[in-house]
Biopython code that builds the backbone (N, CA, C, O; Angstrom):
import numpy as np
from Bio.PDB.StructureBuilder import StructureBuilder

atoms = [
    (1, "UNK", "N", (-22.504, 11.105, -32.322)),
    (1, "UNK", "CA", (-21.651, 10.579, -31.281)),
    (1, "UNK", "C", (-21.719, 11.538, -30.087)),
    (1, "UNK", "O", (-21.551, 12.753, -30.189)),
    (2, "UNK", "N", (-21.957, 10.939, -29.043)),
    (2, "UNK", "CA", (-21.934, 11.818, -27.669)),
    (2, "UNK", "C", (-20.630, 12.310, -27.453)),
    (2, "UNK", "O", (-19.572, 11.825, -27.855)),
    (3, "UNK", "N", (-20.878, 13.667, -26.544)),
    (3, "UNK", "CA", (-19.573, 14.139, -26.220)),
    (3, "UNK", "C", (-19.265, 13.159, -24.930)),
    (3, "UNK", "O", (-19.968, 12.329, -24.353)),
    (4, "UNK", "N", (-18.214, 13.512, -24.771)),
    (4, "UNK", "CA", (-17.234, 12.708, -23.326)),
    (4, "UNK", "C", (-17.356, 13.670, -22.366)),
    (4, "UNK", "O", (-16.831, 14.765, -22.564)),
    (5, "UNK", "N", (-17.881, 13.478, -21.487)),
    (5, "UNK", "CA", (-17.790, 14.810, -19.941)),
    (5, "UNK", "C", (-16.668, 14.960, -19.522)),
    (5, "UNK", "O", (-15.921, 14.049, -19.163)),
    (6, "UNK", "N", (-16.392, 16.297, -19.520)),
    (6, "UNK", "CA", (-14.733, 16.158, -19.032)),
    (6, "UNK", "C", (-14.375, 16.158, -17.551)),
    (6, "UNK", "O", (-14.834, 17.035, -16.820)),
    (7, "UNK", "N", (-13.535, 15.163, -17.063)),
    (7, "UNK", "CA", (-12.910, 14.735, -16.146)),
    (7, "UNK", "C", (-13.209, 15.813, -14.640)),
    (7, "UNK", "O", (-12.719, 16.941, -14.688)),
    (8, "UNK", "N", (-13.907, 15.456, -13.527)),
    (8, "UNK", "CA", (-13.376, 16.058, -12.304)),
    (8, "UNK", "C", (-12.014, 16.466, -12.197)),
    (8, "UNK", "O", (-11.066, 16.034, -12.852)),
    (9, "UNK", "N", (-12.004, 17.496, -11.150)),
    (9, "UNK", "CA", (-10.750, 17.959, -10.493)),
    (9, "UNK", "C", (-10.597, 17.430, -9.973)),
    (9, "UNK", "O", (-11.667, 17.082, -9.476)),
    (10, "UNK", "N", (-9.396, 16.660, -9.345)),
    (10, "UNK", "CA", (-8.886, 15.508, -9.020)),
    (10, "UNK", "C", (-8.587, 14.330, -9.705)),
    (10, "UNK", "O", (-7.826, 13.536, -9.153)),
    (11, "UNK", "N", (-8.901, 14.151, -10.461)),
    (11, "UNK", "CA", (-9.691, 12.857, -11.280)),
    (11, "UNK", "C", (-8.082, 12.121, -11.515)),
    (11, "UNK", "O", (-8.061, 10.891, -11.509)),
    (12, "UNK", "N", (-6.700, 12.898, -11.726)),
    (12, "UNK", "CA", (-5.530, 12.297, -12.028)),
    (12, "UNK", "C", (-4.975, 11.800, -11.016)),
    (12, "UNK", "O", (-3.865, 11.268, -11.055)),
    (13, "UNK", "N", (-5.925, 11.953, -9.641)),
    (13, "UNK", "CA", (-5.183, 11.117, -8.501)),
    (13, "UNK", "C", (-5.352, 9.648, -8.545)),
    (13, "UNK", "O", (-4.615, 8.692, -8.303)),
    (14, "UNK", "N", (-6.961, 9.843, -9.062)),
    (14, "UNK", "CA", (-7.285, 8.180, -9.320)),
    (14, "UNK", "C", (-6.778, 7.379, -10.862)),
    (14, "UNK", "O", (-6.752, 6.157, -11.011)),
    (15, "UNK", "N", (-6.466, 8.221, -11.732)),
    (15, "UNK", "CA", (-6.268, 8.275, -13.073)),
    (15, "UNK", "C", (-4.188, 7.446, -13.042)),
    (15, "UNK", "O", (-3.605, 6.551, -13.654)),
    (16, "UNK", "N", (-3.991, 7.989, -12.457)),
    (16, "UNK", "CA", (-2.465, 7.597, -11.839)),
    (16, "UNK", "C", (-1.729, 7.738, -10.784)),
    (16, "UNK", "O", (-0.901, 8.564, -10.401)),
    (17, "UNK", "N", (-2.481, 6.146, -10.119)),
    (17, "UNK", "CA", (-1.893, 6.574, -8.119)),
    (17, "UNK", "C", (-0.505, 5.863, -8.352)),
    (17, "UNK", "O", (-0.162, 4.879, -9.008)),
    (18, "UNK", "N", (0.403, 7.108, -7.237)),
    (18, "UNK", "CA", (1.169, 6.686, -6.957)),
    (18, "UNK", "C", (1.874, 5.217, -6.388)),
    (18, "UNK", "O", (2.820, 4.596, -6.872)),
    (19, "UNK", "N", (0.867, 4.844, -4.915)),
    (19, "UNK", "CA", (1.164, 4.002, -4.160)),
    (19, "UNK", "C", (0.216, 2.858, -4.525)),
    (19, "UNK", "O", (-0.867, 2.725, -5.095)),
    (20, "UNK", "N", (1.486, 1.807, -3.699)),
    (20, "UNK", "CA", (0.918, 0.459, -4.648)),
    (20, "UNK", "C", (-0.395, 0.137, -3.988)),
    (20, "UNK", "O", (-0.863, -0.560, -4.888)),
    (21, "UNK", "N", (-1.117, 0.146, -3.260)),
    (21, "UNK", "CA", (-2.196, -0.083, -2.726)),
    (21, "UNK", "C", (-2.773, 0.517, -2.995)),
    (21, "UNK", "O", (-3.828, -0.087, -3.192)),
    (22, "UNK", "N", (-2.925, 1.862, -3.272)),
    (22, "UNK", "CA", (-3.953, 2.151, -4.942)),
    (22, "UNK", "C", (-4.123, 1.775, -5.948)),
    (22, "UNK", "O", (-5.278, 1.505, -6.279)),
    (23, "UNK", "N", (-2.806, 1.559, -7.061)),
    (23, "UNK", "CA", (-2.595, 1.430, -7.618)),
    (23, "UNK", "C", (-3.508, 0.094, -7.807)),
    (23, "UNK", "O", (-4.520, 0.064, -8.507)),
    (24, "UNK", "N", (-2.970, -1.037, -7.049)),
    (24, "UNK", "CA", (-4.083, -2.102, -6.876)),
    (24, "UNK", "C", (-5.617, -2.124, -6.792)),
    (24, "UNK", "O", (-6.443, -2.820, -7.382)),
    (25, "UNK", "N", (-5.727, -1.284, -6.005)),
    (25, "UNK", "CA", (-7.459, -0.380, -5.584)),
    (25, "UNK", "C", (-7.732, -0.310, -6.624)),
    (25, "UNK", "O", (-8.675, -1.034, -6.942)),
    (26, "UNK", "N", (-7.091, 0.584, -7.769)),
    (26, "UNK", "CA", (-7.754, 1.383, -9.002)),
    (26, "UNK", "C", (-7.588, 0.073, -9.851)),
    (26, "UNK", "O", (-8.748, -0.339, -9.847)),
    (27, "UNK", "N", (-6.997, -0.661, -10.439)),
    (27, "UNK", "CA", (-6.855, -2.069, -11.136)),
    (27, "UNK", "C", (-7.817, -2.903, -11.095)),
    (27, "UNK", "O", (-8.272, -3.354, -12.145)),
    (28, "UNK", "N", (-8.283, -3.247, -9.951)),
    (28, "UNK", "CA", (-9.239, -3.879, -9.323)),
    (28, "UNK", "C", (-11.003, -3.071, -9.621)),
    (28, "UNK", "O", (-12.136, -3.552, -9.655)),
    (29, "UNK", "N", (-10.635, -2.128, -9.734)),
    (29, "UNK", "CA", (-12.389, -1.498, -9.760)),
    (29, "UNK", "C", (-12.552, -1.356, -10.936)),
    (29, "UNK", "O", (-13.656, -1.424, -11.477)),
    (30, "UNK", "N", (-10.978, -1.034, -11.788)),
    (30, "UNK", "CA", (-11.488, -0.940, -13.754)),
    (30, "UNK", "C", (-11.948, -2.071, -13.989)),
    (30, "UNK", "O", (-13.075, -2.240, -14.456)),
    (31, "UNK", "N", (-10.859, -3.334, -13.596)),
    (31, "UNK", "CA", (-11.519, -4.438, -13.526)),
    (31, "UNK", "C", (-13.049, -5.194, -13.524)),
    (31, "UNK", "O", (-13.489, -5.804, -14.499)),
    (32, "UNK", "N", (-13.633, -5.059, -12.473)),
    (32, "UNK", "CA", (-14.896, -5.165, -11.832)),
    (32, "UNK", "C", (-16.287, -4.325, -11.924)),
    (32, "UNK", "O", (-17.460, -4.695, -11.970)),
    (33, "UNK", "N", (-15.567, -2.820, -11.932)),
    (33, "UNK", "CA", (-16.196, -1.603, -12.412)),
    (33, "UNK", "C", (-16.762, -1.152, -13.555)),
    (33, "UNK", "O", (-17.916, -0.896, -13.899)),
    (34, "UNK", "N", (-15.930, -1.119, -13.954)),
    (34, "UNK", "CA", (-16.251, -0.610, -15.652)),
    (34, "UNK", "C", (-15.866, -1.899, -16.846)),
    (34, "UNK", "O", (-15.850, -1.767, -18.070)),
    (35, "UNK", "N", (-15.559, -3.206, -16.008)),
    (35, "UNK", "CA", (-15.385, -4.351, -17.037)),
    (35, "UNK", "C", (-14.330, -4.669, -18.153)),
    (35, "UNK", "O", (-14.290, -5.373, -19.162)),
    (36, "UNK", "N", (-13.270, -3.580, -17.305)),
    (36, "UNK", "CA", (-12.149, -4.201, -18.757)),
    (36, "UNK", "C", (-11.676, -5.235, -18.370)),
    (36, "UNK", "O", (-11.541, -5.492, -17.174)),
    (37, "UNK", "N", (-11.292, -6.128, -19.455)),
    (37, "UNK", "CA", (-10.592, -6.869, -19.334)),
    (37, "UNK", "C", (-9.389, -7.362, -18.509)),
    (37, "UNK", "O", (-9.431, -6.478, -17.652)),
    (38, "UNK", "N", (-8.415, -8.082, -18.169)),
    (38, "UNK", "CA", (-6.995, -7.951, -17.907)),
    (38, "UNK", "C", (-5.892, -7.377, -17.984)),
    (38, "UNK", "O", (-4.970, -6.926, -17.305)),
    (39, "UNK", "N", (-6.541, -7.640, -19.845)),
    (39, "UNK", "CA", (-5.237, -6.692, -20.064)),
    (39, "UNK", "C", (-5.466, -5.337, -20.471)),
    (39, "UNK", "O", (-4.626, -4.626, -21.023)),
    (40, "UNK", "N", (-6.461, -5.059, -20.220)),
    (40, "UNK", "CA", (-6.679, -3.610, -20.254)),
    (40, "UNK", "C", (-6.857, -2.612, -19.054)),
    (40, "UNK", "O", (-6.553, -1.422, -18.964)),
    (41, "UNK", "N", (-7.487, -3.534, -18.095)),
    (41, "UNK", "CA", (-6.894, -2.832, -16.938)),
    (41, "UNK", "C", (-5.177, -3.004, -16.309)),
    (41, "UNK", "O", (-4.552, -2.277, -15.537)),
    (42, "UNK", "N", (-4.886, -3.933, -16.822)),
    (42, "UNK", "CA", (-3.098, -4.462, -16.356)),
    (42, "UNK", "C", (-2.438, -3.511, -17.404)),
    (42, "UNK", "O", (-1.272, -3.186, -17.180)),
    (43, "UNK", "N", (-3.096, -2.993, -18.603)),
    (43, "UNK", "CA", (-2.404, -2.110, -19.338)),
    (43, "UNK", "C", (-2.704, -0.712, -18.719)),
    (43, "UNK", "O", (-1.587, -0.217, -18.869)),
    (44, "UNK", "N", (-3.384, 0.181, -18.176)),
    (44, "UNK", "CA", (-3.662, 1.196, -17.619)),
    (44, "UNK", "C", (-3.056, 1.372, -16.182)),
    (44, "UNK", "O", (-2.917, 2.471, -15.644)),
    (45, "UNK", "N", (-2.668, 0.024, -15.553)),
    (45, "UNK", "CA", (-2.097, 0.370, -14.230)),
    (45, "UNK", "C", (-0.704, -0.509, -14.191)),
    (45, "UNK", "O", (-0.283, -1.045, -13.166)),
    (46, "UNK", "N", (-0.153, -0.561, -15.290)),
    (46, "UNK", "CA", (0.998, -1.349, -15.267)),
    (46, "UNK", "C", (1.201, -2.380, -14.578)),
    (46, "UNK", "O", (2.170, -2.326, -13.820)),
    (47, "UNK", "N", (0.340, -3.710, -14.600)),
    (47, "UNK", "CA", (0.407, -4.812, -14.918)),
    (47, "UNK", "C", (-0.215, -5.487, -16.211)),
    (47, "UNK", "O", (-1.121, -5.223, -17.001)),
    (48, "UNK", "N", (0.872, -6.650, -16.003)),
    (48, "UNK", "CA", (0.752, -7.755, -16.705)),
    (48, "UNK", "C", (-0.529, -8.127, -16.739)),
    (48, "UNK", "O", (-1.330, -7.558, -15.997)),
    (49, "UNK", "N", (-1.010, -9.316, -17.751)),
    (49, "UNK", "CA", (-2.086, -10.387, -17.720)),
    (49, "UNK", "C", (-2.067, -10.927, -16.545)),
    (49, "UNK", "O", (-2.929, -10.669, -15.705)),
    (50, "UNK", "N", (-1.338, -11.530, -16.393)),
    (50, "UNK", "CA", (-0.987, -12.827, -15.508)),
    (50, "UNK", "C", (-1.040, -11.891, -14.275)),
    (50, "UNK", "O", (-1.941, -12.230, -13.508)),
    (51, "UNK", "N", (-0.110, -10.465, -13.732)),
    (51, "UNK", "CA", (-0.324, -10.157, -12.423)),
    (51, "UNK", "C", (-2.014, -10.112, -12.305)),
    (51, "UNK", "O", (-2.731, -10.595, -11.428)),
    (52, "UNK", "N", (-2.275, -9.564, -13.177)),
    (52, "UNK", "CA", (-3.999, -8.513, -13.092)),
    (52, "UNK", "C", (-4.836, -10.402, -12.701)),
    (52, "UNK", "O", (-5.238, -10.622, -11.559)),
    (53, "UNK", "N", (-4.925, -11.234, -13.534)),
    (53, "UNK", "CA", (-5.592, -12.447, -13.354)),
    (53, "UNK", "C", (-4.986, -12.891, -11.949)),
    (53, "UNK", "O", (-5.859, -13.201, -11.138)),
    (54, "UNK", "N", (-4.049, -12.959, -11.621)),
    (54, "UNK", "CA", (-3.384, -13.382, -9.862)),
    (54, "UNK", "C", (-4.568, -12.528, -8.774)),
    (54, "UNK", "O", (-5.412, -12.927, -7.971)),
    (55, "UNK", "N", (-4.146, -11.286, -9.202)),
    (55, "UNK", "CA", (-4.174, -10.132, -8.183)),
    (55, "UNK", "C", (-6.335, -9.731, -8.259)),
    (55, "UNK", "O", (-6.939, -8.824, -7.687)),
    (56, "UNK", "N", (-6.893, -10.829, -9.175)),
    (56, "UNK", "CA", (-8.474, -10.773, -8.982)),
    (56, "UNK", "C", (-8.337, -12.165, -8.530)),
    (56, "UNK", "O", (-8.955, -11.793, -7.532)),
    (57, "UNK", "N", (-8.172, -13.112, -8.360)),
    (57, "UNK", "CA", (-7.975, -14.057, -7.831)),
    (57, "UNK", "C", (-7.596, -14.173, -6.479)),
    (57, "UNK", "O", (-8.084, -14.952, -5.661)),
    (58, "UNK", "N", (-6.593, -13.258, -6.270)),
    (58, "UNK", "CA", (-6.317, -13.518, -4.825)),
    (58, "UNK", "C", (-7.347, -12.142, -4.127)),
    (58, "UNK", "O", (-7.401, -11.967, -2.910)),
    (59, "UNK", "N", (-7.894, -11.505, -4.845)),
    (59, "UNK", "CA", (-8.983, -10.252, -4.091)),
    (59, "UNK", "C", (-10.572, -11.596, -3.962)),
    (59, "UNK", "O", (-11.132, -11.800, -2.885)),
    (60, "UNK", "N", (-10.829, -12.030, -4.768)),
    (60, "UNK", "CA", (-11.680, -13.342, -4.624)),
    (60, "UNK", "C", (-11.622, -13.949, -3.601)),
    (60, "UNK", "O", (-12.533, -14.327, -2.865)),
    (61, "UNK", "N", (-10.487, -14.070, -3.515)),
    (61, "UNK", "CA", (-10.280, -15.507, -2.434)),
    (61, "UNK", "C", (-9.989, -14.740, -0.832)),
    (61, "UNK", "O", (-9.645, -15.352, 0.179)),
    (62, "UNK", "N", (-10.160, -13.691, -0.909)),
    (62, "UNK", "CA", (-10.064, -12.606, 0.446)),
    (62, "UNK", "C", (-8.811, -12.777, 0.809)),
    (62, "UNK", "O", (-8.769, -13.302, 1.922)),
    (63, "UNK", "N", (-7.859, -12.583, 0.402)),
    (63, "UNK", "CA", (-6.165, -12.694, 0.325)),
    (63, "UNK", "C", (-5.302, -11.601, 0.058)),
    (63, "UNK", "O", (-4.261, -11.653, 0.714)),
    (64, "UNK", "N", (-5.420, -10.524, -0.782)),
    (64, "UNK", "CA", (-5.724, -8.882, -0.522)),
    (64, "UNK", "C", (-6.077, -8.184, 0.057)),
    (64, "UNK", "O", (-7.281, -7.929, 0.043)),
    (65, "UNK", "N", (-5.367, -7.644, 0.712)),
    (65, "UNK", "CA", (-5.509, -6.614, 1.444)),
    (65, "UNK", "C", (-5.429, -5.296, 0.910)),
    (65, "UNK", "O", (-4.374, -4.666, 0.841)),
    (66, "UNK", "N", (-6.609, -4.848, 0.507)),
    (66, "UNK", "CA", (-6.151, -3.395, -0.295)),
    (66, "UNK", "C", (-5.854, -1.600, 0.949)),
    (66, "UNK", "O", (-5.275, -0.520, 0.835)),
    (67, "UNK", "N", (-6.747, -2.375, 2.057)),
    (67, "UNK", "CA", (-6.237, -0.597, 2.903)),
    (67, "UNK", "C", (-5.914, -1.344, 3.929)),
    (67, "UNK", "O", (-6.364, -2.456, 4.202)),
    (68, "UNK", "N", (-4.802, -0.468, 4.739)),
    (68, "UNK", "CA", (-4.288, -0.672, 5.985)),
    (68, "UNK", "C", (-5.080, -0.793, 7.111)),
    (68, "UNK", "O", (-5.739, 0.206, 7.401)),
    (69, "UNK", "N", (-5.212, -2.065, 8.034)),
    (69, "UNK", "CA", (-5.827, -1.820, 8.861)),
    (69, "UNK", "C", (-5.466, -0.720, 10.016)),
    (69, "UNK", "O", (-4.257, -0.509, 10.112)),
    (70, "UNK", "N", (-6.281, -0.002, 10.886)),
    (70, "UNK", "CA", (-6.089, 0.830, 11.752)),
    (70, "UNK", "C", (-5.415, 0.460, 12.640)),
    (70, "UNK", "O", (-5.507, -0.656, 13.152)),
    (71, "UNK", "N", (-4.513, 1.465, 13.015)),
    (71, "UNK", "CA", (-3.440, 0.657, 13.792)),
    (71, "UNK", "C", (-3.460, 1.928, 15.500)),
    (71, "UNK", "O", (-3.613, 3.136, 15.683)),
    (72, "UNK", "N", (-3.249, 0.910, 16.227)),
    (72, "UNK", "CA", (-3.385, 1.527, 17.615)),
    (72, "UNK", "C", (-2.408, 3.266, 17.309)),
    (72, "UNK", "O", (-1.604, 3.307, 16.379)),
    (73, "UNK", "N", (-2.591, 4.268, 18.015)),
    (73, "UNK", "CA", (-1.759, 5.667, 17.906)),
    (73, "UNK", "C", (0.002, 4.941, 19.323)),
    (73, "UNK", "O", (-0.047, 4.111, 20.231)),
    (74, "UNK", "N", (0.928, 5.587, 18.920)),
    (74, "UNK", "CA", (2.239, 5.286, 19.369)),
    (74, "UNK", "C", (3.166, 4.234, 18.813)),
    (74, "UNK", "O", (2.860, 3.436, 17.928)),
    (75, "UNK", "N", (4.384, 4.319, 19.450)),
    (75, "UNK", "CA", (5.405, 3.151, 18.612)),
    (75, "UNK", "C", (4.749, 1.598, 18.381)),
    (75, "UNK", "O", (4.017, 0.991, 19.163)),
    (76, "UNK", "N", (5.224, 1.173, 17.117)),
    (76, "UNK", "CA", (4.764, -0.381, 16.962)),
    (76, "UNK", "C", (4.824, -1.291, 18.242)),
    (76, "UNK", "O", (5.541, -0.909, 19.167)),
    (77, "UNK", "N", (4.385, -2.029, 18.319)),
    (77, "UNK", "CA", (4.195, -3.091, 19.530)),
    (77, "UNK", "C", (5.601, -3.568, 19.254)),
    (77, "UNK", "O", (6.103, -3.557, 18.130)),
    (78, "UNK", "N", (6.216, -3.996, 20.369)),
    (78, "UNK", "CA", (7.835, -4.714, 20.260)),
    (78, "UNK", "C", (9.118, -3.746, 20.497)),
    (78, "UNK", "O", (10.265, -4.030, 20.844)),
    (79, "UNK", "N", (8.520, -2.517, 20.189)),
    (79, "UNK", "CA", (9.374, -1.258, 20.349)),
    (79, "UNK", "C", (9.584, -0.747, 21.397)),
    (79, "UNK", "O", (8.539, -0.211, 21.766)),
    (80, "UNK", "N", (10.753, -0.539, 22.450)),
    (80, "UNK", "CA", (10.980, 0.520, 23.230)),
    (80, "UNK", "C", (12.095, 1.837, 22.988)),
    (80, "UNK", "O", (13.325, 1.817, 22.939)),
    (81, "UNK", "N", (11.109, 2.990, 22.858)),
    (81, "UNK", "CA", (12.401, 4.334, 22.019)),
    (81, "UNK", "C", (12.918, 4.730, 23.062)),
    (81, "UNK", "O", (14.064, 5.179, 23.020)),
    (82, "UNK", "N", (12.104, 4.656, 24.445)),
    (82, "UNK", "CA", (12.891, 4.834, 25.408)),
    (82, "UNK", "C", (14.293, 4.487, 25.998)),
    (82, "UNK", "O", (14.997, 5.368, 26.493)),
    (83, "UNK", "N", (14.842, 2.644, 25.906)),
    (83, "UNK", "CA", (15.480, 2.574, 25.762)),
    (83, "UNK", "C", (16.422, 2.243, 24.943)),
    (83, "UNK", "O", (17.513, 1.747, 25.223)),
    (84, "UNK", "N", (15.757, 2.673, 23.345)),
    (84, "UNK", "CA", (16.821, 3.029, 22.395)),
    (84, "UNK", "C", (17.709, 3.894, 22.730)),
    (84, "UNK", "O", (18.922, 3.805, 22.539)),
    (85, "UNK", "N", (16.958, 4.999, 23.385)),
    (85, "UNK", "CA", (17.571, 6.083, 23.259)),
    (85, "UNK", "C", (18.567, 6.314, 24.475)),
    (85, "UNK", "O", (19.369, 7.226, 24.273)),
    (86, "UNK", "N", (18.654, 5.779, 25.484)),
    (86, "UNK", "CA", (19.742, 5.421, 26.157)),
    (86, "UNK", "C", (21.270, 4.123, 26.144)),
    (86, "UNK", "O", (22.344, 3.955, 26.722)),
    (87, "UNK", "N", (20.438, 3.491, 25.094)),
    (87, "UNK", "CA", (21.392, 1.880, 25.181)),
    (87, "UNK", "C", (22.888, 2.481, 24.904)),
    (87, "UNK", "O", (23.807, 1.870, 25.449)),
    (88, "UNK", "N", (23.250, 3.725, 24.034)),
    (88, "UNK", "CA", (24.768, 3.516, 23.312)),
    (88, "UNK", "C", (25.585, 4.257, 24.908)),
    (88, "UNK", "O", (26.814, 4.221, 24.965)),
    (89, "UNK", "N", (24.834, 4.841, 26.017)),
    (89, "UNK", "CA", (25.382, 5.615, 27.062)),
    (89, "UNK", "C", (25.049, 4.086, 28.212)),
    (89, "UNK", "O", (25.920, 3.962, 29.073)),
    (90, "UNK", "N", (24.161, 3.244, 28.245)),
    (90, "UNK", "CA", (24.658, 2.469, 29.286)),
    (90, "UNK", "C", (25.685, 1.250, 28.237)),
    (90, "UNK", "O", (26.755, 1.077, 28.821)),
    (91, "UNK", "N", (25.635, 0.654, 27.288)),
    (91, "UNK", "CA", (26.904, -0.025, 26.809)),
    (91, "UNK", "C", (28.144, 0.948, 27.061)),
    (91, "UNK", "O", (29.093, 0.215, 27.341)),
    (92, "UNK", "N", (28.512, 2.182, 27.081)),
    (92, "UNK", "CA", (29.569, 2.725, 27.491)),
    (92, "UNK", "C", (29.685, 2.994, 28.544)),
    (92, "UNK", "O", (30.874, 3.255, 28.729)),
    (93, "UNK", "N", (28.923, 3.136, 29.748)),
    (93, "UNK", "CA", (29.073, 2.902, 31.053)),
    (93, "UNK", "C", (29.497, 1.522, 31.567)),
    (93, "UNK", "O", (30.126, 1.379, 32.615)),
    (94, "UNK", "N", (29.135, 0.563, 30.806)),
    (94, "UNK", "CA", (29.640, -1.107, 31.156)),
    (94, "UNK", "C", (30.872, -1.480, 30.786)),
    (94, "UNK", "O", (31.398, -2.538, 31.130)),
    (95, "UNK", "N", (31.490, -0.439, 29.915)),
    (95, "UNK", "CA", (32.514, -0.883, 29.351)),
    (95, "UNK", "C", (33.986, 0.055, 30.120)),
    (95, "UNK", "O", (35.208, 0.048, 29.975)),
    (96, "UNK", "N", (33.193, 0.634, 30.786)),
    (96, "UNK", "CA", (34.062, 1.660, 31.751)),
    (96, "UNK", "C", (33.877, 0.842, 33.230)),
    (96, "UNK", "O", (34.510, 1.272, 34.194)),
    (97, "UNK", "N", (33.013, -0.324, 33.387)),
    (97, "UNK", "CA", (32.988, -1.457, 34.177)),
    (97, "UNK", "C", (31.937, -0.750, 35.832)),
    (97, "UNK", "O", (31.714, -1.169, 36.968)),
    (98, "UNK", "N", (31.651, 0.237, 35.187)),
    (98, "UNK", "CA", (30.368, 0.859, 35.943)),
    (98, "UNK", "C", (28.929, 0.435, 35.942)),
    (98, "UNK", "O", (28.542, 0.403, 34.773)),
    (99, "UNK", "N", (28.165, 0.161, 36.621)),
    (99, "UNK", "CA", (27.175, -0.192, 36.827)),
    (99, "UNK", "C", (26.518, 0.469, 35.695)),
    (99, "UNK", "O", (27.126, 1.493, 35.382)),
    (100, "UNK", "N", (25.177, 0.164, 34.759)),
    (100, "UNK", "CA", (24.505, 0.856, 34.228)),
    (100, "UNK", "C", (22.601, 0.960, 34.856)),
    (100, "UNK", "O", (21.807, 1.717, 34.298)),
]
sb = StructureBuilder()
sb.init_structure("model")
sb.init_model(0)
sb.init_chain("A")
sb.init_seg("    ")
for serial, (resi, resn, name, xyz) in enumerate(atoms, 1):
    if name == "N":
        sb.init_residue(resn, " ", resi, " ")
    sb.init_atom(name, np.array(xyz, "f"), 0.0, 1.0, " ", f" {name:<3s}", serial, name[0])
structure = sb.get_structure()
C-alpha cells in the first residue's frame, strides 16, 4: 500500500474554509475534481444531498456566482458619506427654523 504525501502548509485553509463562497468553491471542485459523490462532498463541506445536487446544478446552469466581481475603489454607487455626515446638524438647524 502506498504511503499518503503529507499535506502542504496551508492545505487547512482549503481543507476548512471559513467563508461561504469558499466553502462553495471547495464543494464544487471535490465534486468535479476529485469525483466524490454528493454526499461525500456535501459531507466534507457541510451540505446536504439535495444542497450539493442544487448547488452543481445551479454552477451548470451559470447561476453561481462563486467570486466577487471587481468592484469600482470608493463608496457603493447610491451612497453619499458626505452628506451623511452632515444630515443630523442640518435637520437641527431646520428645526431651529434656520435655513440649512
Amino acid at each position: 500500500m502506498a504511503a499518503r504525501p503529507a499535506q502542504h502548509s496551508g492545505a487547512e485553509l482549503h481543507a476548512a474554509p471559513e467563508q461561504a463562497s469558499h466553502r462553495r468553491y471547495e464543494a464544487l471542485r471535490a465534486f468535479f475534481v476529485e469525483g466524490l459523490s454528493y454526499e461525500q462532498a456535501g459531507a466534507r463541506f457541510g451540505y446536504t444531498r439535495s444542497t450539493m445536487a442544487s448547488l452543481v446544478r445551479g454552477y451548470r446552469a451559470g447561476k453561481v456566482e462563486l467570486f466577487a466581481p471587481p468592484r469600482r475603489p470608493g463608496p457603493p454607487p447610491g451612497t453619499a458619506p458626505a452628506k451623511e455626515k452632515v444630515r443630523g446638524r442640518v435637520v437641527q438647524l431646520r428645526r431651529q427654523g434656520l435655513p440649512a
